[in-house]
Phi, psi and omega in degrees: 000327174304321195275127175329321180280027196234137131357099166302116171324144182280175167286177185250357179266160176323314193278348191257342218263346183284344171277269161311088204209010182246188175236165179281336189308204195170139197225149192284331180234138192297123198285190213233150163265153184282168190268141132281010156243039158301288193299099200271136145329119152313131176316166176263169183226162199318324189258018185275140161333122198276279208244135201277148201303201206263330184242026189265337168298313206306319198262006199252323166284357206256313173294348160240019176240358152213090191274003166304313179286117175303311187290308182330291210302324213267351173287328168308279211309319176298316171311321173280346153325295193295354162281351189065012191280146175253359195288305195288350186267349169303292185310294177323303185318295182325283185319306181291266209335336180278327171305311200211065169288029137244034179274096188289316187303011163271302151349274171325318204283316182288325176317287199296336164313301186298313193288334198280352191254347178100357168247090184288294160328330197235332166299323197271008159293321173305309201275326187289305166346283205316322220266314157340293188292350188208081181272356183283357179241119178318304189301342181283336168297318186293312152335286157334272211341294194325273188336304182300320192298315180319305225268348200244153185272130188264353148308331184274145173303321181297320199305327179264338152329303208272343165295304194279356160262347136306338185286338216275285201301344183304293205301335189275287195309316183250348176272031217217007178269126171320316186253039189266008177346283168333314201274332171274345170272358163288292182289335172315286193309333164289325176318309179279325142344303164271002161098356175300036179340308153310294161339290198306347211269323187305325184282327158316326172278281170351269195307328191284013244212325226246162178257087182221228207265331157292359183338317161313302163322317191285335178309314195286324162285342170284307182302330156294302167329277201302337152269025191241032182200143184292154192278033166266328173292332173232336164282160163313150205283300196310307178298298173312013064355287164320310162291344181258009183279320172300314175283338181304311181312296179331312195281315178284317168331281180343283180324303173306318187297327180308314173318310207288315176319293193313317148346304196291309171269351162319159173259163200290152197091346187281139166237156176333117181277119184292148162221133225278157212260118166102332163285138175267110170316145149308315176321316202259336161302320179285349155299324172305300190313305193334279203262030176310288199305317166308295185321320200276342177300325181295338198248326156323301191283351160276343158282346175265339183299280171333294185345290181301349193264271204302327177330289168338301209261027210212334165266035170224355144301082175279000190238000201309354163293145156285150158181183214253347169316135197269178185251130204240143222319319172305349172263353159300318181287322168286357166301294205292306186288359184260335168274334127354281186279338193292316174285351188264292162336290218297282170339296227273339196250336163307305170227116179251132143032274184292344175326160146244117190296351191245336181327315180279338155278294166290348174245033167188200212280201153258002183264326178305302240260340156289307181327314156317331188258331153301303183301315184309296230280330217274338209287296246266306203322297193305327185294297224287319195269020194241332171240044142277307174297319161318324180285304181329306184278005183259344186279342183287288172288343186239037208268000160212060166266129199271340204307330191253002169284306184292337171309286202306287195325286199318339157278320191272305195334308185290324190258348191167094177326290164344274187330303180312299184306313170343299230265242190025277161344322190265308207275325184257359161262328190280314209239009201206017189312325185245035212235063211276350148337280203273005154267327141257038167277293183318296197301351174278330206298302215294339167324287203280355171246032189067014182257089158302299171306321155293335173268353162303309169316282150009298215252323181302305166308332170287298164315304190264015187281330201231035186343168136090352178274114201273356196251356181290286183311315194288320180327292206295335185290342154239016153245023154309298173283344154308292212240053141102320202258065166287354171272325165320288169326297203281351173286320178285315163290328138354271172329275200319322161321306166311304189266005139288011206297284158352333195227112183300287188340305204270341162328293190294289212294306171316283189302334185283347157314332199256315180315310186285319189302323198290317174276324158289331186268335207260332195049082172205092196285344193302307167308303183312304199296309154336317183292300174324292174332316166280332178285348190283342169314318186259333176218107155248005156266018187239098169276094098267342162307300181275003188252290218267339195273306135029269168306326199285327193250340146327307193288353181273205179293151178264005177270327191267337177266335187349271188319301160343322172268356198250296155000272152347292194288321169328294194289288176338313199269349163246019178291145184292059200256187197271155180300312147002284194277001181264335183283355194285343203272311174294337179281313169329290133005279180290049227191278161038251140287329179286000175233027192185327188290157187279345199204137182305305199322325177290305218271340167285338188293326164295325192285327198287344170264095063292310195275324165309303162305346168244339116004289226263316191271325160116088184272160161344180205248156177326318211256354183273327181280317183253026201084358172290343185332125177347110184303319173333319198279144146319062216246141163270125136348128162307346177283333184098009185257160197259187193207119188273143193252110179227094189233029217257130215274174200266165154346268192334312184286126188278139206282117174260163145267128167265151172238044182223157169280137170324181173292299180242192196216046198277341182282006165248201167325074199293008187260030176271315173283311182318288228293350180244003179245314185277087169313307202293304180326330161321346264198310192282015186259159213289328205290334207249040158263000179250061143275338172115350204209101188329297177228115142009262191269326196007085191282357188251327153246026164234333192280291190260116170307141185290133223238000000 
């Protein structure tokens, strides 16, 4: 952002701040989004505004009845500016910052709103919010500062205290950003302002450590500073000292060898012109800047080496700011691939390769070889915060993506459950609400990591934030049955039942969902067969309804179900279905009775209404009824795989007509056995996409976080 060729800082007015309106920085520890019920109101004073302007309802409903929409919010906000009102740029401000705390230039706006009202105090509140929800942005720091410098008297001794401890916490939170120039070139000059040299020299020495897009500059500023002040002034008593001990020997060695020549041509009797003992030479000060500038170069060329690593990818980011405007896939992929090598660094110096694990041991002391192992531990420490800050400045620009919110969680997670939960936290209440994946990601985290009761929340909020998702509800019922409480799971499907009555579809899934717990878990058919029963009451055009009440009386005793099943098929062949499903409901039947009934007599009695039913329905051809079917022939699955049909009687054998149905039903339609044995195809069907939610259950991006 310092340099002209970089993405210019957006502007500050209301009407502009909607193209631009986030920073570029980035922070090591995750920030907090503000509460709207942080923000406190200023007293009111005699000459504050009573009643709000004449269209500030109109655009304040217009902008909470779709807070998704941007432009409503940036239409309040501009309006109430050209009104000058402060109650409504108040109301307003608040209500957006809590939606989009990372529009820093809102911040500023609000800030400078307060201060102009005369409430410093409540300005410099504003800037602490912001800098909670973005702390990564450098402009939002300088902002502060400025405001202090205004505002605060700099005759008292606590006051530049309290300046260099906001510059302290800017440079920790921001100062590790490719584009913090500024922000350090700030605290040098005030530093120097205040006659501090050492300081300034110290902070300079910082940055040149730090990798960022001026990296040059500050060298070139360091190297003026130190010749335009003597180096007691600007180094540490301890480095100045050292150095000058050092060049003092270095100089007298000189000397002497110099003495010894110079001796050889005096002429005899001149004696040594004294030189007084303890004085520091302009000579020797300049050996000192010398080899200050030797030390700082070895560190300099290790910091254009970083530059240089990082440059590509620090030129291919072209957004680095928030908006709400989507990103179009090549600045995703340049996100993703910077995070790719910032992690791959991290990997390479926690275990490199080339070591030797015994190295530190055999080729030095044991005092070598712990010191080795701080520095590995502090070198790892500093990569690991260079990709915290990265995932950070990439969550700013990239804040309503779930993929790198789920990046970030899947890093932290190994160094730190908290940490992990945080992001989570930032991510499905502030920037992701309406995004019902990565919420119920949190609820398996929070699952799998024994906080029930928060992943109970989790889920709660969500369902009611999201109404109508039918995949909200079965989550919670099933981890209501995970952890033990099957009348809470079967209560939570109830409820769903009742209050679908209205919607059939989602009515038939739902019960049939409450019908399979009561049997398999509860063993209780009775109850199932009820349930079925009433919902076919309300959708009797829903086989998958007559397909599970079906299953229900197949799966009992077959001696004690007969009638039960011939029943099923009854009610199915006078239901209103497609003709199809109704011979698939008859072959079921017959399938049945040929496999369970007591008497030829039952069982022809069944055969001969099937051949009426196909007769009647205009059914499959003679040889599909006794099995003869092409070998040839195809039958597709509900799964989509196909079941090669081989019925073919062999040669030898001479052709009887049978008067029983075959066994199986491979020469029709296979999908009369999935759909009443294959539960999951339920799941594939097109009607119950109008739930809101593409696959159903979809486990691989919403159940199990990606691995």
């Amino acid at each position: 952002m310092e340099a002209s060729e970089d993405p210019a800082p957006p502007p500050i007015e209301m009407a502009e701040m909607s193209e631009e309106n986030g920073s570029a920085g980035a922070a090591p520890e995750a920030p907090v989004a503000p509460d709207p019920s942080s923000f406190s109101m200023p007293p009111a004073v005699e000459d504050e505004e009573g009643e709000l302007p004449a269209d500030f309802e109109r655009l304040w409903k217009a902008a909470h009845d779709n807070p998704q929409d941007f432009t409503s919010w940036t239409d309040l906000l501009q309006y109430c500016e050209q009104e000058s009102h402060i109650t409504a740029s108040r109301r307003a401000l608040v209500a957006f910052l809590a939606r989009y705390p990372l529009c820093y230039g809102y911040w500023k706006k609000f800030a400078d709103l307060e201060r102009r009202a005369g409430y410093n105090a409540k300005a410099e509140e504003v800037c602490v919010q912001g800098l909670q929800a973005i702390p990564l942005s450098v402009d939002l720091w300088i902002h502060y500062i400025n405001l202090l410098l205004g505002t605060l008297d700099m005759n008292l001794p606590e006051s530049p205290k309290r300046i260099r401890s906001v510059f302290e916490d800017a440079v920790v939170a921001a100062g590790l950003d490719f584009h913090s120039d500024r922000l350090w070139d700030l605290y040098v000059e005030w530093e120097k302002e205040q006659g501090n040299m050492s300081n300034a020299a110290a902070v300079l020495d910082r940055v040149l450590k730090v990798p960022t897009q001026l990296y040059n500059t500050h060298y070139e500023k360091f190297k003026e500073h130190l010749n335009s002040h003597e180096p007691k002034e600007v180094l540490s008593p301890e480095e100045y000292e050292e150095l000058r001990t050092l060049c003092r020997q270095s100089q007298k060695a000189e000397r002497a060898e110099q003495a010894q020549e110079e001796e050889e041509e005096r002429p005899p009797g001149e004696e040594e012109p004294a030189t007084p003992e303890g004085t520091d030479t302009e000579e020797l000060m300049q050996k000192i800047r010398e080899q200050v500038l030797v030390r700082r170069d070895k560190v300099y060329q290790d910091n254009e080496g970083e530059v240089r690593k990082r440059w590509h990818f620090e030129d291919a980011i072209k957004r680095p700011y928030f908006h709400v405007k989507s990103l179009d896939r090549l600045q995703l992929r340049a996100w993703h691939s910077y995070l790719d090598w910032e992690i791959a660094e991290l990997n390479k110096d926690t275990k490199d390769p080339n070591q030797d694990p015994n190295q530190a041991a055999t080729e030095g002391s044991e005092v070598t070889a712990q010191t080795h192992e701080v520095s590995e531990d502090a070198a790892v420490a500093l990569d690991d915060h260079r990709v915290r800050i990265l995932f950070e400045r990439c969550l700013i620009a990239c804040a309503l993506y779930e993929e790198f919110w789920t990046r970030y969680i899947q890093y932290l997670e190994p160094q730190s459950v908290d940490e992990a939960r945080a992001v989570y936290k930032r991510a499905c209440e502030v920037h992701l609400t309406y995004k019902p994946n990565i919420h119920m990601q949190w609820a398996t985290f929070e699952e799998r990591h024994g906080d029930l009761t928060e992943a109970r929340r989790v889920l709660e909020a969500l369902e009611k934030f999201l109404p109508g998702l039918a995949v909200v509800r079965l989550r919670r019922a099933a981890l209501e049955r995970r952890a033990g409480h099957l009348d809470q799971s079967e209560a939570l499907l109830q409820d769903a039942v009742a209050e679908s009555k209205e919607k059939p579809t989602l009515h038939a899934f739902y019960s049939i969902k409450l019908a399979r717990l009561l049997l398999k878990l509860e063993r209780n058919p009775a109850r199932a067969r009820r349930v079925l029963q009433e919902a076919l009451e309300i959708s009797p055009d829903n086989d998958k309804l007559h397909l599970n009440l079906l299953e229900l009386e197949v799966s009992g005793d077959p001696w004690a179900s007969a009638e039960a099943v011939q029943e099923c098929v009854t009610r199915a062949l006078a239901a209103p279905l497609a003709p199809h499903t109704k011979i698939l409901f008859s072959q079921r039947g017959l399938q049945f009775a040929e496999d369970y009934s007591n008497s030829i007599q039952s069982v022809l009695s069944v055969y001969e209404d099937h051949q009426k039913l196909l007769k009647e329905l205009g059914g499959t051809k003679r040889g599909a009824e006794n099995g003869d079917e092409d070998s040839e022939k195809l039958s597709k699955s509900e799964d989509g795989s196909a079941v090669a049909v081989s019925t073919q009687v062999p040669p030898t054998m001479p052709h009887v007509p049978i008067t029983t149905p075959p066994p199986t039903m491979m020469g029709t339609d296979m999908s009369a056995q999935t759909g009443y044995g294959g539960y999951s195809s339920w799941y594939q069907q097109p009607q119950y996409g109008s739930y809101g939610y593409q696959n159903t259950w979809n486990y691989n991006q919403g159940y199990y976080p990606p691995s």
